[in-house]
C-alpha positions in Angstrom: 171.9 134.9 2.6 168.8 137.0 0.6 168.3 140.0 -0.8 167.3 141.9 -3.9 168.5 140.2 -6.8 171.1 142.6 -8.8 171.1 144.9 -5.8 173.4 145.0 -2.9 173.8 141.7 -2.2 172.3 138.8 -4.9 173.7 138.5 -8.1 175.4 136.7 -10.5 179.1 137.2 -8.9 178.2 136.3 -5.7 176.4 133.1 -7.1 179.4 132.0 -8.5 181.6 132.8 -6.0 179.2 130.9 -3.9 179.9 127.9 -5.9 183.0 127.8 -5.8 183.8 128.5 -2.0 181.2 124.9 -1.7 184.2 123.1 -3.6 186.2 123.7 -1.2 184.0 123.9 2.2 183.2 120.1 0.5 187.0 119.2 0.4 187.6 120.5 3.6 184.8 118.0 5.2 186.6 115.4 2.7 183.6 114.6 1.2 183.9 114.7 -2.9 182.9 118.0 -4.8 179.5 116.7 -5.6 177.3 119.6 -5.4 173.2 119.0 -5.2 172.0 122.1 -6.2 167.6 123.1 -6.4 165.5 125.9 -6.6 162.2 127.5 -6.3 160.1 129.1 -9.2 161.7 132.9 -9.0 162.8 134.3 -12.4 166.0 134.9 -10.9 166.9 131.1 -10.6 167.8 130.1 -13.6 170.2 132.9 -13.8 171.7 132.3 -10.2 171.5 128.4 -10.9 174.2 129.0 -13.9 176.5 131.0 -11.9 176.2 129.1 -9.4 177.3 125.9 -11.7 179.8 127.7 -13.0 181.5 128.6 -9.9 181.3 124.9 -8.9 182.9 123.5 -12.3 185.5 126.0 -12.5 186.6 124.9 -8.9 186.9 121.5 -10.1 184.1 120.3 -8.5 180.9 119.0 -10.2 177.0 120.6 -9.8 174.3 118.3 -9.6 170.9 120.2 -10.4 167.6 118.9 -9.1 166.1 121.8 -10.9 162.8 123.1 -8.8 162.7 121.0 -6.0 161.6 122.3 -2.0 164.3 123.5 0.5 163.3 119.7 2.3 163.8 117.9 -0.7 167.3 119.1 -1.5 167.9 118.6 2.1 166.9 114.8 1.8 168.7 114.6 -1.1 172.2 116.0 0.1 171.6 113.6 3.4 171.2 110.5 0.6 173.7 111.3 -2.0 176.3 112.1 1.1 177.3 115.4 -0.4 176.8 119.5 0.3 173.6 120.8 -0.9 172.5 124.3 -1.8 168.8 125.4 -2.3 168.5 128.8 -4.2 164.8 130.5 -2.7 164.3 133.6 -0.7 161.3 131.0 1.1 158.1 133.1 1.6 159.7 136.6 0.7 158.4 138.4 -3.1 160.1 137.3 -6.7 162.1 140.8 -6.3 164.3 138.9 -3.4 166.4 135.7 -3.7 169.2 133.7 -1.7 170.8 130.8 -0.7 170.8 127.6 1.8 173.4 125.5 2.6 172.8 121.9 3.9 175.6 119.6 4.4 175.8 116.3 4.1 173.8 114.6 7.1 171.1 117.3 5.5 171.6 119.7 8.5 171.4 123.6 8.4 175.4 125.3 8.9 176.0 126.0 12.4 177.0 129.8 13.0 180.3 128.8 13.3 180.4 126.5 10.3 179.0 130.1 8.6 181.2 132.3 9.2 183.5 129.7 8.0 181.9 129.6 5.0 181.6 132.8 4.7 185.2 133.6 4.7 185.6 131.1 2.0 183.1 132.8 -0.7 185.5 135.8 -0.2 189.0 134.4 -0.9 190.8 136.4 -3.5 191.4 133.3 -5.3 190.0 130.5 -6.5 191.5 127.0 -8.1 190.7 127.2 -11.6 190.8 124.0 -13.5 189.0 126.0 -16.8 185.8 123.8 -16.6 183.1 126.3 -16.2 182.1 126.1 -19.7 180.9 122.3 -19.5 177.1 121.4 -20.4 174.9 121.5 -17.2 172.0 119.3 -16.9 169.1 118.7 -14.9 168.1 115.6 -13.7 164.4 115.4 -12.9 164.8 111.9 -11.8 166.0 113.6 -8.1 162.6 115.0 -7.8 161.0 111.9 -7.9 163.5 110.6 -5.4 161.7 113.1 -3.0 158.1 112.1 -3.8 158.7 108.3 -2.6 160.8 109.8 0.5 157.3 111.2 1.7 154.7 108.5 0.0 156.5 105.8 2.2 157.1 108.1 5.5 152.7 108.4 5.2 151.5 105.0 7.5 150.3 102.7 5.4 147.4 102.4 8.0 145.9 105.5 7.1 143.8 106.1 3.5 143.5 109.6 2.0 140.7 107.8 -0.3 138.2 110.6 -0.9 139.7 112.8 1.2 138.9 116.1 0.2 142.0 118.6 0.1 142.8 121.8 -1.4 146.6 122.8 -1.9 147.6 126.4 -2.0 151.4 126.0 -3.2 152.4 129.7 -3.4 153.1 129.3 -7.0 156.0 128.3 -5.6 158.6 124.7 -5.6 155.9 122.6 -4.5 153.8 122.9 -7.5 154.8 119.9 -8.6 155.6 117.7 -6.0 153.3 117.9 -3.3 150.0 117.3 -6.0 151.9 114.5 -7.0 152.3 113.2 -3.3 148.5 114.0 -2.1 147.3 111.9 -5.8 149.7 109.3 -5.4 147.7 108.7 -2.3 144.6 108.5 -3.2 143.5 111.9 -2.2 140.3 114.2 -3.4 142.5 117.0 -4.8 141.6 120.5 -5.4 145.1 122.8 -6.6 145.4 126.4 -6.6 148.3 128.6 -7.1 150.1 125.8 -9.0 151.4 127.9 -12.4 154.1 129.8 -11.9 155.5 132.5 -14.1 158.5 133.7 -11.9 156.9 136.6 -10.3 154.0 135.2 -9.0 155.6 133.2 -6.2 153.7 134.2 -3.3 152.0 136.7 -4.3 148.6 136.5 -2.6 148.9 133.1 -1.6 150.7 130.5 0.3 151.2 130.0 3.7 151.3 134.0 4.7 148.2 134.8 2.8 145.3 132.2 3.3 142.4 134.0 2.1 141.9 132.7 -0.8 142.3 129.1 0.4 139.9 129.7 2.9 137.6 130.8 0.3 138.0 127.3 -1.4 137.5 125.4 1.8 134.2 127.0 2.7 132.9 126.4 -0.6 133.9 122.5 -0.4 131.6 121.0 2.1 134.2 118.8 4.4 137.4 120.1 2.3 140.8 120.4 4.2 143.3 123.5 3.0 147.2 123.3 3.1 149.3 126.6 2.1 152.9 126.4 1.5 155.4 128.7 1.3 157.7 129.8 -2.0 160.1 126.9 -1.2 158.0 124.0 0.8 159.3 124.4 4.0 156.0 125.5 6.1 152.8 124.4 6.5 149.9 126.5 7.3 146.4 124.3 7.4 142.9 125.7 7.0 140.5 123.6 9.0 137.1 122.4 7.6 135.1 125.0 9.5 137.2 127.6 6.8 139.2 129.2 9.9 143.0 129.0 9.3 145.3 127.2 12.0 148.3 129.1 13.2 151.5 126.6 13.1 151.5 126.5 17.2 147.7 124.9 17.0 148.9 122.4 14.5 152.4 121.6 16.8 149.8 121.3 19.7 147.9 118.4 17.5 151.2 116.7 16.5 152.5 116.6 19.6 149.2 114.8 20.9 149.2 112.4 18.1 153.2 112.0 18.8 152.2 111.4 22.3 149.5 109.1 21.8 151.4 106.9 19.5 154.5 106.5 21.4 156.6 108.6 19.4 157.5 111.4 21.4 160.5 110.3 22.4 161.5 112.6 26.2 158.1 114.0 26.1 159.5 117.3 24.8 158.8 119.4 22.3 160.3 122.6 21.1 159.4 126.1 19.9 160.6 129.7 19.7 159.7 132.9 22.0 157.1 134.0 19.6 154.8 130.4 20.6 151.6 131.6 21.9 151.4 131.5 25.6 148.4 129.0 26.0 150.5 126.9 23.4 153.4 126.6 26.2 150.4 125.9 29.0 148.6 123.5 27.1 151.8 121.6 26.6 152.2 121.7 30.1 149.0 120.6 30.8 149.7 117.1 28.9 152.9 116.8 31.2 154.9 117.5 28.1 158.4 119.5 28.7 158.7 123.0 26.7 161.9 124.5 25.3 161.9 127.8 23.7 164.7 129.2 21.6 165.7 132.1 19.4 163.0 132.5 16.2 164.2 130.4 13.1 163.8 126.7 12.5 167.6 126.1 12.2 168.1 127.4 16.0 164.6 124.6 16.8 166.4 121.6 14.8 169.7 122.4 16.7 168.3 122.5 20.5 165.9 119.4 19.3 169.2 117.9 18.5 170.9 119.1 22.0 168.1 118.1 24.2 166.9 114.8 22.9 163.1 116.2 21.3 162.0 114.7 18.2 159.3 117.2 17.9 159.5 121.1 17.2 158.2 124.1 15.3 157.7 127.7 14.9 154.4 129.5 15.0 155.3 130.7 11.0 154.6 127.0 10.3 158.0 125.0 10.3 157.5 121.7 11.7 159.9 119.4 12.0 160.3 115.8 13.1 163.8 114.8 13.3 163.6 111.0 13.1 162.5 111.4 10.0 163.7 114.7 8.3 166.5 117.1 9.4 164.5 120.2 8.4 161.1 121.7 8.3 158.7 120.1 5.6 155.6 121.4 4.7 153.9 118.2 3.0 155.5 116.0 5.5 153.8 118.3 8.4 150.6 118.0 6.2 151.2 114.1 6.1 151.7 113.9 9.7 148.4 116.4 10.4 146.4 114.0 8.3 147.3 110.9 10.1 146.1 112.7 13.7 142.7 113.4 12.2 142.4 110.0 11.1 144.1 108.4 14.9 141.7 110.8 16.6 138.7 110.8 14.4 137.6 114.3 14.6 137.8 116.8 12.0 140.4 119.3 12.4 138.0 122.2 13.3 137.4 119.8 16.4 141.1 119.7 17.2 142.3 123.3 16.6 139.3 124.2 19.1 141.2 122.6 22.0 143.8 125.0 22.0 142.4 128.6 22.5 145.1 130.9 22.1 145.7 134.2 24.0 145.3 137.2 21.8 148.2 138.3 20.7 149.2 141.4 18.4 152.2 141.7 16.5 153.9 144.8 14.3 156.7 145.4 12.4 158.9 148.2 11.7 161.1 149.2 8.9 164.3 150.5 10.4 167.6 151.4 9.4 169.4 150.9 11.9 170.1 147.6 14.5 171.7 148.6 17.8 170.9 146.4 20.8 167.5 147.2 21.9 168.1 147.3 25.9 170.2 149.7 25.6 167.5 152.5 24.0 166.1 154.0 27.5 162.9 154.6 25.7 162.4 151.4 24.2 163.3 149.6 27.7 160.7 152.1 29.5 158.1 151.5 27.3 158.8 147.4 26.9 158.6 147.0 31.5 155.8 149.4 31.0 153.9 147.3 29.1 154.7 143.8 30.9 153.6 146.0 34.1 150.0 146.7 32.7 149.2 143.0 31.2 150.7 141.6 34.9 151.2 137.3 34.7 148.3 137.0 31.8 150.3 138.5 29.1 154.3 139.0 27.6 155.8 141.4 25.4 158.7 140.7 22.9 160.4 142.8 20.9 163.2 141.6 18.5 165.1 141.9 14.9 164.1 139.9 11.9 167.0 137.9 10.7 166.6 138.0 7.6 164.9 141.7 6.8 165.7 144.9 7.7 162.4 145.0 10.4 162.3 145.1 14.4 159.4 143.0 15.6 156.8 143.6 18.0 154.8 140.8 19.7 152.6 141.2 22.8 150.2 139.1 24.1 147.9 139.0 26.8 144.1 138.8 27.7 142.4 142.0 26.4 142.6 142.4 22.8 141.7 146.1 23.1 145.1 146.8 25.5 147.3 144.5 24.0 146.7 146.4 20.3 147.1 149.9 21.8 150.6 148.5 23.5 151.7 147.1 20.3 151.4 150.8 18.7 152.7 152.4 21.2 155.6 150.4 21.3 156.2 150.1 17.3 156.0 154.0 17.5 158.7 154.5 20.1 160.7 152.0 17.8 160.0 154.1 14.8 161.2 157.2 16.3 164.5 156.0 17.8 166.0 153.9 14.9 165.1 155.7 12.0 
């Protein structure tokens, strides 16, 4: 759930409402009404965080607030305390937007079913009232810490960030505090930007979908490493010594080397979405590893992980995750992980992002208004197999709906930069005319 906060879908109603429907989606998993509850740095939050509480007491259940914490902490933290978790973040989108993630108990994403469910409850006409909403509400900052030694103690021993040189870009957003902490804690040469948020800054200009100014830092720090996170901690984009920014497909392509090499690739298969670059999938192959692609999102990659036996999976966006250790995508684990294959293969990571040379690829989106199924629009069809006809084996084209933003996708790829840019417009164009 996200949207514009006070507009047609987030506000203070819906928050509580929210709340309260987890009392009872808690009850009917007959697990107590515990609720963890965290959020990112968005001026909305504490407003939505009070609702939220307030729905949960006046159900008779009890809110638990970690305060700012990342998406992957509160999911640790709802998979240790045993109870349902809820993070309040709209991830990498601007402070206007805001929303809500559920995680239940093992620290797993809902299923769509388990959704719609849920769903249903927010929505009842009536909930138990038991006329505690007006009880004091407190913060426990201790949870946060909780989080911290998770990730110091996941890091192998083995390895020594000692004057390691790293600069972290954290959107301004939950990981302002945490992840410096981590990255000090072990030993690391520390560089922060984007670490003082003011509720609107949270990814403005930086994080993981804008790396310029991260970039900028690395080049001027001689043998400096750059990590951007998003809003809420779940991604991980890395800027390589040489100052050149790694997509998240080059830095799954390293992990799953270093997985490989270490013995921890358990069914020598990784996972990604349809959007993974081409010469990602073929390089994978190339190692003998299996590939499995799925629908874009990193709850539909933890899910088929889970069905097919991979520990390993990711999105190009930057969501890594490693399920025998975390149930969700972690930006500082992911950096964590990254840091231990530079020190296993002892190159720097300019070295390792240059053995993956990805096909060119261009990507557009569209506003649109409207979402009917795309193979049915002759024109859109026509133009998609027109397309895949001109780039021939070398190249693909996909075109899809964001699922969380009112935008249709464009994605082609292939080995002339030149065609595959002028099939990208042509395409977004067609797109443009026939759903708006």
């Amino acid at each position: 759930m996200r949207g514009t906060v006070n507009g047609d879908r987030i506000n203070s109603e819906l928050a509580f409402r929210i709340g309260a429907a987890l009392v009872d989606f808690s009850r009917g998993l007959k697990i107590a009404p515990r609720i963890v509850v965290g959020r990112d740095t968005r001026e909305s939050g504490p407003m939505l965080e009070k609702a939220l509480a307030q729905g949960i007491h006046s159900s008779g259940g009890e809110a638990i607030l970690a305060g700012v914490i990342p998406t992957p902490g509160l999911a640790f933290l709802a998979k240790k305390m045993g109870r349902v978790g809820i993070v309040i973040s709209a991830s990498h989108s601007s402070f206007e937007f805001n929303g809500f993630k559920i995680f239940k108990s093992d620290g797993t994403k809902l299923t769509d079913e388990e959704e719609e469910t849920f769903e249903g409850l927010i929505f009842k006409k009536n909930f138990l009232v038991d006329g505690l909403s007006g009880r004091e509400i407190l913060t426990d900052e201790n949870l946060a810490r909780e989080y911290v030694f998770f990730l110091k103690n996941i890091f192998p021993p083995a390895y020594n960030l000692q004057r390691k040189k790293i600069i972290l870009d954290c959107a301004n957003g939950a990981t302002h505090r945490v992840a410096p902490r981590v990255f000090e804690d072990l030993g690391a040469d520390l560089t922060l930007i984007f670490t003082e948020p003011d509720g609107r800054n949270i990814n403005a200009d930086c994080g993981s979908q804008y790396t310029s100014h991260l970039e900028a830092a690395v080049k001027k720090e001689p043998g400096a490493i750059g990590f951007a996170f998003d809003g809420d901690g779940d991604r991980l984009i890395a800027v390589a010594d040489d100052g050149k920014t790694l997509t998240g497909d080059q830095i799954l392509y390293i992990l799953a080397r270093f997985f490989l090499a270490k013995g921890l690739l358990k069914n020598n298969r990784v996972v990604s979405t349809v959007m993974s670059n081409i010469n990602f999938i073929n390089a994978l192959k190339a190692l003998e590893l299996e590939h499995l692609a799925t629908d874009v999102g990193d709850r539909a990659v933890f899910y088929a992980m889970r069905a097919r036996g991979a520990v390993l999976g990711g999105e190009e966006s930057g969501h890594i995750i490693f399920s025998d250790f975390h149930t969700t995508g972690d930006g500082i684990l992911s950096a964590l992980f990254l840091l231990s294959a530079l020190d296993h293969f002892k190159k720097d990571l300019s070295q390792l992002a240059g053995e993956l040379n990805l096909a060119p690829k261009a990507l557009l989106s569209v506003t649109v208004r409207n979402r009917p199924e795309l193979r049915l629009i002759p024109e859109i069809s026509q133009a998609v197999k027109k397309a895949e006809a001109s780039l021939g084996s070398g190249g693909r084209v996909l075109v899809r709906y964001s699922g969380t933003e009112p935008l249709c996708r464009v994605m082609v790829e292939g080995r002339n930069e030149p065609e595959i840019k002028k099939l990208v417009a042509e395409i977004a164009e067609i797109i443009e005319k026939k759903l708006n």
